[in-house]
N, C-alpha and C positions, 0 to 999 in steps of 0.2 A: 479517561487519560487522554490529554494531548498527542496526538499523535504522531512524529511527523515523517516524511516522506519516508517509503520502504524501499532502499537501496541499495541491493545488496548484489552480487555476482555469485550465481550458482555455479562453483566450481568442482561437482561430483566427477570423477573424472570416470565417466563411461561413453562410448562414441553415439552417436546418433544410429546409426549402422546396429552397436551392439546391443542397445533398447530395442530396436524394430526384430530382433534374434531373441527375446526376452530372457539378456541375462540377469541372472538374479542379484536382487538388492546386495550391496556390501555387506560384510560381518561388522559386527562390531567391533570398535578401537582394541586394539589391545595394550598392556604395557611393552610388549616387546619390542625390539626396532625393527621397524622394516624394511625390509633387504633392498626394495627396489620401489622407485614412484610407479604411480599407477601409471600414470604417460612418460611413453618413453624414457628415456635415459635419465633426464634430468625433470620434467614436470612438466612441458607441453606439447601436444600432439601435432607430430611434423602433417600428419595427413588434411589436416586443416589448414595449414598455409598454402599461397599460390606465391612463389618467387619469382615470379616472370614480374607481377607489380612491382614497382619503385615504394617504398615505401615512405617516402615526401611524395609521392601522387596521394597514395589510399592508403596508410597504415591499418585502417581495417579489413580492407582488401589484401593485403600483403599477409596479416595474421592469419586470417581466416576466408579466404578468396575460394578456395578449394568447397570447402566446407558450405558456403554461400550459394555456390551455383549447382550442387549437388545433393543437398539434406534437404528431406522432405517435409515440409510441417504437417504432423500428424492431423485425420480426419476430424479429429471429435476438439482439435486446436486449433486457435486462430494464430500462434509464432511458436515458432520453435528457437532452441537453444538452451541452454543452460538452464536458466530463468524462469523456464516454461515446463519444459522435457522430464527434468530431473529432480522433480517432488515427486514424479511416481514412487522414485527408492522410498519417501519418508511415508509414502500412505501404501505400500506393500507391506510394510512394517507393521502400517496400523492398522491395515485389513485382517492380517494374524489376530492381532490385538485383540479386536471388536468382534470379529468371527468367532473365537474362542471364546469370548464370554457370551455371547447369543447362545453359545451352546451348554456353558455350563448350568445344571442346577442349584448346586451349592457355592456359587461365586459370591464375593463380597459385593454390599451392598451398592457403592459405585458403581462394581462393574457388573450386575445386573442390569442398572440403570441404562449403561449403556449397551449390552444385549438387547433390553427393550425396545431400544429407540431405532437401535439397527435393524432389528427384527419388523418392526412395523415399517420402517421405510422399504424394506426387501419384500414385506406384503406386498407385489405388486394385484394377486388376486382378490386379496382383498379389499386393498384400496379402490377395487372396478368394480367390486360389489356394491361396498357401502355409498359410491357414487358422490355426487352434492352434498348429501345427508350430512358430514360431518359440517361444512360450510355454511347450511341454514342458519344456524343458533345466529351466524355472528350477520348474516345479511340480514335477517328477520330484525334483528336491532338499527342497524342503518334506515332500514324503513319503519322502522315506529318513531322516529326521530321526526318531530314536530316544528322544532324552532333552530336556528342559529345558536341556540345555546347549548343545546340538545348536541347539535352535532359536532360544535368545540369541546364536551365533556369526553365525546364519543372520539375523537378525533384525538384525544391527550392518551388516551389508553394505548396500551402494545398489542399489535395485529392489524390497527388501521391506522392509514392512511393521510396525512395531513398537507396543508401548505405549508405549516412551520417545522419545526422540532424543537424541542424539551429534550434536554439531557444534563450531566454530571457530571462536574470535571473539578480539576484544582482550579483552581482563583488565579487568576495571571499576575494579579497586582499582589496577591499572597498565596504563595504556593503551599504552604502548610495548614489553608483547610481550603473544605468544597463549597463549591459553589451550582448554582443553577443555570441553565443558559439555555436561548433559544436565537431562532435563523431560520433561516429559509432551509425547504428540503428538497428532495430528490420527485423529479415529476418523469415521468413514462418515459421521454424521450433521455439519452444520456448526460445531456448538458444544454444550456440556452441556444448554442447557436444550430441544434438541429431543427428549432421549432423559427428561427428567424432571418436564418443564412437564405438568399436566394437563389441559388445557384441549383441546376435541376438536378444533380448529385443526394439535394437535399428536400427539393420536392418530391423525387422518389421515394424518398426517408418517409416524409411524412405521409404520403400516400401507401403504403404499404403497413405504416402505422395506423391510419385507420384503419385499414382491412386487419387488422390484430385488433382494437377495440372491436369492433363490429364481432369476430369469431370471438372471443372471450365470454360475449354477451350472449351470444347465440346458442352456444355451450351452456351458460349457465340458466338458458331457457327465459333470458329476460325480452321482452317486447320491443318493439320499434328499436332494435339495435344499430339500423343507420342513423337517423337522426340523434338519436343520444351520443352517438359517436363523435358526430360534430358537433356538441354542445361540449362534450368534454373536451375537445381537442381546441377548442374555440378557449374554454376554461382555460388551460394548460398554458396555452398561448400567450394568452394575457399575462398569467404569473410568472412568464419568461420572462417578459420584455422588461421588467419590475426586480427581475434577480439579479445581486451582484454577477458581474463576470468572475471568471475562476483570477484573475492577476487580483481585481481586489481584494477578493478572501484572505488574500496572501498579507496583507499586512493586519500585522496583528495589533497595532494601535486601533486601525480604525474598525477591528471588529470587537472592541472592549470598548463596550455601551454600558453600565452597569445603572438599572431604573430600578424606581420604587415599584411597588403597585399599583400605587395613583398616578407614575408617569406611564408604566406599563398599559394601563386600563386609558390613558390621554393618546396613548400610541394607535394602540387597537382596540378599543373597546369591544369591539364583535367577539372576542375568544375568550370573554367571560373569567378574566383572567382569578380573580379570588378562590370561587369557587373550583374552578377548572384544576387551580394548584391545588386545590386542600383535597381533591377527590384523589387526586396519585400522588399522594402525600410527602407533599410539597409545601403545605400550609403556612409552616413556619418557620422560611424561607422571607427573612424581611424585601433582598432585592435579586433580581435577576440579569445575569450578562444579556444585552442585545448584541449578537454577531454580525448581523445587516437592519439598522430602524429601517430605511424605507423601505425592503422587500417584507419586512413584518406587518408594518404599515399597509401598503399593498393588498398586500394579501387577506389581511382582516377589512378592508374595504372592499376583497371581490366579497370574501364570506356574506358581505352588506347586502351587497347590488347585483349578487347573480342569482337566480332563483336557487330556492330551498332543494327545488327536484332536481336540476343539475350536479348539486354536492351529493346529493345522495346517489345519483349514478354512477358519478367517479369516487364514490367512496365504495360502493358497490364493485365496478370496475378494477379495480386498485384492490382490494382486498382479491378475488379469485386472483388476479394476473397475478401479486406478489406470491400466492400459495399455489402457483399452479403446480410447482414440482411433487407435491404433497396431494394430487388430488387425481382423478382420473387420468391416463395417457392422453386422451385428447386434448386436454387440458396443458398436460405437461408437452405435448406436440408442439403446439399453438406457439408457447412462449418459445420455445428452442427454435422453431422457425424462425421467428422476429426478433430475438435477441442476441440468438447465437449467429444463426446463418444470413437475417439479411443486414443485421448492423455491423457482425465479424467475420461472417466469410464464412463459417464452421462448418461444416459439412455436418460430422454425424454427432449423436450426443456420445456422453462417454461411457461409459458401462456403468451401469448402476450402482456395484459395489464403489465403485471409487464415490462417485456421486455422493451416496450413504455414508464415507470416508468424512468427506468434505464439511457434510451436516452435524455429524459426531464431533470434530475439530471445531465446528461452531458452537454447538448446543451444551458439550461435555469433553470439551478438549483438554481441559486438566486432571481429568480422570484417567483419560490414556494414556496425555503427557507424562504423567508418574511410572507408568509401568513401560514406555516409550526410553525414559530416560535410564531406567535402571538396568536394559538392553544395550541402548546404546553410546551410554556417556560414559568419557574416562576421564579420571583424575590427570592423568599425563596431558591428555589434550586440554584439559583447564590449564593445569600449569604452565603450559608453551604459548597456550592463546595469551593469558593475564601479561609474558613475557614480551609478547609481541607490541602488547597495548602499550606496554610502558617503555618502550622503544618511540613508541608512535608520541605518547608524552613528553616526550624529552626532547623529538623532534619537532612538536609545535613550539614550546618553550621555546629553543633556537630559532627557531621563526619568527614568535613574537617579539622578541630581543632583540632582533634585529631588523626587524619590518620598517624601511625609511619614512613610510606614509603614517606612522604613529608616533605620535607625540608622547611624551611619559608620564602623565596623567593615565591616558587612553592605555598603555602598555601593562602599568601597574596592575588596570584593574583586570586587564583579560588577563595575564598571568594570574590573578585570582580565580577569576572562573576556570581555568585551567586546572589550578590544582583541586578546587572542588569536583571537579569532574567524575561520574560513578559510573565506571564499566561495569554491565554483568554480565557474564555469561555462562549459554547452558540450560540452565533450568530456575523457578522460582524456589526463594529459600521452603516456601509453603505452600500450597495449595488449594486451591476453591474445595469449599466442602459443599455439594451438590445435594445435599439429600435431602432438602427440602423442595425441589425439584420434583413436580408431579410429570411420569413417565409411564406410557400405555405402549402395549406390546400388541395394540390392537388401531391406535389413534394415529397416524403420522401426522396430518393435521394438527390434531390437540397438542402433538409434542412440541411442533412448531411454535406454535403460540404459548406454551407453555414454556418452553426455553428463552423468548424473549420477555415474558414476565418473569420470568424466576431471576435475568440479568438486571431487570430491572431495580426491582426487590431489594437485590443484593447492593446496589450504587444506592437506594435510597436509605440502606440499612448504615450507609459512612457517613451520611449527611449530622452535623455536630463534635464529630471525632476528626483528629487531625490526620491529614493526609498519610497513606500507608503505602510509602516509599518501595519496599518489598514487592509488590502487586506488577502482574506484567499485562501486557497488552495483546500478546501473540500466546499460542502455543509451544514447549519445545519442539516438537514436531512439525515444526511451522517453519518453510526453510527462506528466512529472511532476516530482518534486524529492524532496527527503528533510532531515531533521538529525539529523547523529549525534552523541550525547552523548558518547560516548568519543574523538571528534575534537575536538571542537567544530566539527565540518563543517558548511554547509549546502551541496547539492548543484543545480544548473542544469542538465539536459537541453538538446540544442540546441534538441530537438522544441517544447519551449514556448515558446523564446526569439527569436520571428520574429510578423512579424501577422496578425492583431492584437493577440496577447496582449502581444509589446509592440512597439506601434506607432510607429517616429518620426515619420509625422505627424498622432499621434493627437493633441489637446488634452492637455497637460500634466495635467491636473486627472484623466483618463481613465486616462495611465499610471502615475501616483501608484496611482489608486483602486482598481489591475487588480495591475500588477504588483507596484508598490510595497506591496500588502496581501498580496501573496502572498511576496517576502522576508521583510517585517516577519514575518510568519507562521510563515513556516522560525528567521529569528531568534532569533522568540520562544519557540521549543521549548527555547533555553537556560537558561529562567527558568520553565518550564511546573513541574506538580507534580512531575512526573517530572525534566524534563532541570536543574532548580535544583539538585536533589542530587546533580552531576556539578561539580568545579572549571574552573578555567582549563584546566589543563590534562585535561581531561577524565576526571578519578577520582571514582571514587565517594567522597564527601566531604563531610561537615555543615559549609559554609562559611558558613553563617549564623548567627546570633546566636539565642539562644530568643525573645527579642523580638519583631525582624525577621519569625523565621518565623512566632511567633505571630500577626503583626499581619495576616501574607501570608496564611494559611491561613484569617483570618475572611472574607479578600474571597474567595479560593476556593471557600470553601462556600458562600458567598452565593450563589454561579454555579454551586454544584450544587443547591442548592434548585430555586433557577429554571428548568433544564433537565430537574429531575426531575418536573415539573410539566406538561409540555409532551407532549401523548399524539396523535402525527401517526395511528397507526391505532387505534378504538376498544377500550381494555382493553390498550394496549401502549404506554408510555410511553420515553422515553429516558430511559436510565441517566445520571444528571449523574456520577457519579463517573467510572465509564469513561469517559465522553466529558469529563472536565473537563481534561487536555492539552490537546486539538484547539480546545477554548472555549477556554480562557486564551488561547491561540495567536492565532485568531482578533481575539478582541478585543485583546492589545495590538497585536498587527498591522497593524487597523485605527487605533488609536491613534497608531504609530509611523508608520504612512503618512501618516496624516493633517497629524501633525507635521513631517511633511517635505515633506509638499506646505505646505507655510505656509515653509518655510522657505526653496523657489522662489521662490515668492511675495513674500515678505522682498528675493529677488536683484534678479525679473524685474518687481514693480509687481503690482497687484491684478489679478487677469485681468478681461476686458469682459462684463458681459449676452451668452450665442448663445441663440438659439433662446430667450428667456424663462425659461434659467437662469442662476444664478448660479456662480462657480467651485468653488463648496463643494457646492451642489447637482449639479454634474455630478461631481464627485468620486465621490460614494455613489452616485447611477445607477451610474456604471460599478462600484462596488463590489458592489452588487445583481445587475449582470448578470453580473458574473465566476460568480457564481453558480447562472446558470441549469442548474437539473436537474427531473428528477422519476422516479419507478422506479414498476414494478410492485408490487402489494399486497405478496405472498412476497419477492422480492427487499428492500424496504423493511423488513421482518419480519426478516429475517435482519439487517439491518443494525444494527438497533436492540436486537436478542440479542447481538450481540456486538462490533461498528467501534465502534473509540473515537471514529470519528468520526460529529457527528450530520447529519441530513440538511439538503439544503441550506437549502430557506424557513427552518431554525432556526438556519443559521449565517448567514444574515443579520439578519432579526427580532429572534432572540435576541440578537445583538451590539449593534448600531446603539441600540435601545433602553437601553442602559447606558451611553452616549456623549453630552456633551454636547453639542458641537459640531453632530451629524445634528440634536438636538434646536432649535438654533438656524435650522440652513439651512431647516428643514422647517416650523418655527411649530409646532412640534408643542405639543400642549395638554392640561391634566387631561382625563379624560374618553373621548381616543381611546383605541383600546385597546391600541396598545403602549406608551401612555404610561409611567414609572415616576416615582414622587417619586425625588427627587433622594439622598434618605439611602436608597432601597432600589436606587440606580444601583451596580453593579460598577465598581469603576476599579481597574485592573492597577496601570496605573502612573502 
């Protein structure tokens, strides 16, 4: 499945302060009303503003100033905040869960499955016992690998290691069946510009990264481990300099390459591409999506031109490093040093059980999801959520209707995508059936690898069947959301969907400002740079007018100027293009919310002065605090090399200042300094 960006605002309303007190997880919804929001009087927590800011200086500052200069980011975290902090609630929930069935002996079949698997990851005596031994089987294969062809067969399989990827999605040009696709993949370091920036920020990086190859190898008791280090890092390098950047990715025209096999096999010949497909049953699959030809291309010419022993050492390499968590603590030391602490800051690891959580939500997370959701989901809160959405519909419509930069071609057809639009939320109507799933209560390794062939299996088991629209991408337990452009999906966790992120007896104006931006937001991903180039029905399709787009793409770029400009760590600025999806998003989201809290308002009568705000002003407060985060130096660094999403004070700040309305609630005036004139204001829609 398509995925697209995860943007949501964890709004659980417990304080920073009251997690580090371990108070315990929320109850579940109930139908009763209740009596009082979780913050304060009306829905946001005065303890987190600082009023001494102007709020046209720092409206992030202003919301949450207090909260900034005094909440600590947890040890085993690299940010805290909402975002970060508050999935603990959804995986205390599911440590119950998973604990309980490790323990039962007559549990159903699922949730044995998942006792097992938690059971063996909690082995941690075990796992010290059995040592490398579980690892053998799959490196002893790496090295009986004789040719280029050997190691492309080897390399197509789940558990290793590749320059490309193979995977399964909908067809972009036809969303109602699957297709095949391959691109470039994930190499050791987090993104291209750590292996090619030169700044000594990032020569650290990479010196520090070989002392992690080198100790991985060393561990796994393989030979000349400094030299191999650099032949891999040498490898790695190259296949940087060859990979699209992350702002390419981002258009989805130019990652819809769709080859034959004879063009496939003209592209890269080195990956043995017939055979290669027919062995992970793939065979009969006439063509396949190219996501990047030249980084494919590339990369099937290092396969060419770098010795055979080099691949196999970073195939070697790459398989322990990727299963380190799964295998001895030294092992699992190793990677949390260099992954966690020297690229994110992180101090300590997290407690095992959550960890064990994490792998469960991956491996068999709709096993739990099921018994997750029949705890904690209510029919009330569907019905307010589906309520809210179609508020949020009616408010893009008025948008659309009236957007001057659209011509009536162009309007026509997004009010059609509009109405096809499929909110879900909650939970899937169905659920994964796991049980052909092999699970050892003695393997954590095996599980590992078992789990991603068994995901496998199951995406190659739709390939000739038409798309199966029902199917989700997340966990309900999973506290986020997503939009997919090949559905026109937007997706609801239950895990988000309770308070106080949304609160029924929060102040309306709060859950407009909370939720209602965080729909608008999903929504908006169908109009963003990317998700506009998708139709109604979710095809890749120039549905707009040269006009329309032209007129659309001048306010876009106005809003990549502006972001480009914006540098959270000294000499490191945010990529406006990468991130202009997540901005567009953002801003009409808040637009669209904000339109639809007016349009309560329209039902229910002007809301009253609380507390010496007005209902416009308490709208953005809670809009600012949905927002609360902050991260570590490196953690933040990483973000900004590559998430198309930018950090939070910018997806507030930067928004709100383009909006007129905040500009009226607030008095804002020439001079402060998120002021803008009014012809240099971004307006979506």
């Amino acid at each position: 499945m398509h995925l697209s960006r995860l943007a949501v605002m964890l709004l659980l309303g417990v304080s920073a302060a009251a997690l580090a007190q371990g108070d315990p997880a929320p109850q579940a919804p109930t139908e009763a009303k209740v009596a009082k929001p979780r913050y304060g009087s009306w829905g946001v927590d005065y303890a987190t503003m600082d009023k001494s800011v102007k709020p046209g200086d720092d409206f992030f500052g202003y919301a949450e100033g207090t909260w900034l200069k005094n909440a600590p980011i947890a040890a085993d975290k690299s940010r805290a905040g909402y975002n970060y902090d508050l999935p603990d609630l959804a995986e205390r929930d599911v440590r119950d869960l998973v604990e309980a069935a490790a323990k039962q002996t007559d549990a159903s079949a699922s949730m044995r499955q998942v006792g097992d698997f938690y059971a063996a990851w909690m082995d941690e005596a075990g796992i010290e016992a059995r040592g490398l031994a579980p690892a053998k089987p799959y490196l002893a294969r790496i090295a009986a690998a004789t040719s280029t062809a050997d190691l492309a067969h080897l390399m197509a399989e789940t558990g290793f290691a590749a320059p490309i990827g193979i995977g399964i999605s909908a067809d972009d040009a036809d969303p109602t069946r699957y297709t095949v696709t391959t691109g470039q993949a994930r190499l050791g370091l987090p993104s291209r510009d750590y292996y090619l920036l030169p700044a000594e920020k990032y020569v650290g990086i990479r010196k520090a990264y070989r002392d992690y190859v080198i100790k991985i190898q060393q561990l796994a008791g393989i030979s000349d481990a400094a030299a191999k280090a650099d032949a891999i890092i040498a490898l790695e390098t190259r296949l940087a300099q060859d990979q699209w950047t992350p702002e390419r990715r981002r258009d989805p025209k130019a990652t819809y390459n769709p080859m034959t096999r004879a063009e496939l096999t003209r592209l890269a010949p080195q990956f043995d591409w017939t055979p290669t497909l027919q062995q992970i049953g793939l065979g009969a699959m006439p063509t396949v999506i190219v996501r990047e030809p030249s980084a494919v291309a590339a990369a099937g010419a290092r396969l060419g031109d770098v010795p055979l022993q080099t691949w196999k050492d970073w195939m070697a390499f790459r398989f322990v490093s990727d299963h380190a968590s799964v295998l001895p603590k030294a092992f699992d030391d190793a990677r949390f040093d260099f992954y966690s602490k020297t690229l994110n800051d992180v101090q300590t690891q997290s407690d095992r059980w959550k960890r064990g959580v994490r792998m469960i939500d991956n491996a068999l997370g709709e096993a739990v999801g099921q018994l997750y959701v029949a705890k904690n989901w209510s029919p009330e809160t569907d019905r307010q959520s589906q309520e809210l959405i179609e508020d949020l519909r009616a408010a893009y419509a008025d948008k659309i209707n009236h957007a001057s930069w659209m011509d009536e071609p162009t309007r026509k057809a997004a009010l059609g995508k509009l109405g096809t639009f499929d909110p879900r939320v909650g939970h899937p109507a169905t659920y994964i059936d796991y049980a052909r799933m092999k699970v050892s209560r003695t393997d954590a390794l095996g599980n590992a690898v078992n789990a991603e062939q068994f995901d496998w299996d199951l995406q190659v088991s739709r390939l000739g069947k038409p798309v199966d629209r029902t199917l989700w991408g997340m966990t309900p337990q999973t506290v986020n959301a997503y939009y997919d452009p090949t559905m026109n999906q937007v997706t609801f966790a239950a895990a988000i969907l309770q308070p106080p992120f949304f609160d029924p007896a929060a102040d309306p104006a709060v859950n407009y400002g909370e939720t209602g931006a965080t729909i608008g937001h999903e929504m908006g991903h169908g109009f963003d740079d990317e998700g506009r180039q998708y139709d109604a029905q979710g095809r890749l399709r120039d549905w707009w007018t040269k006009d329309a787009a032209d007129k659309y793409n001048v306010h876009a770029q106005m809003l990549v100027k502006q972001f480009d400009a914006y540098e959270p760590i000294p000499g490191t600025h945010i990529k406006g293009q990468l991130t202009l999806g997540e901005n567009l998003a953002d801003l009409g989201g808040l637009e669209a919310a904000y339109a639809a809290y007016r349009r309560y308002v329209s039902r229910h009568g002007e809301p009253p002065v609380i507390d010496g705000f007005t209902g416009d002003q308490r709208f953005f407060i809670a809009y600012a605090q949905s927002w609360q985060g902050k991260a570590r130096e490196n953690a933040l660094r990483s973000q900004l090399l590559s998430d198309p999403h930018s950090p939070e004070r910018y997806r507030v700040n930067g928004i709100v200042r383009n909006f007129d309305p905040w500009y009226t609630a607030f008095n804002v005036k020439p001079g402060e300094k998120l002021y803008l004139a009014p012809a240099e204001r971004v307006r979506v829609w």
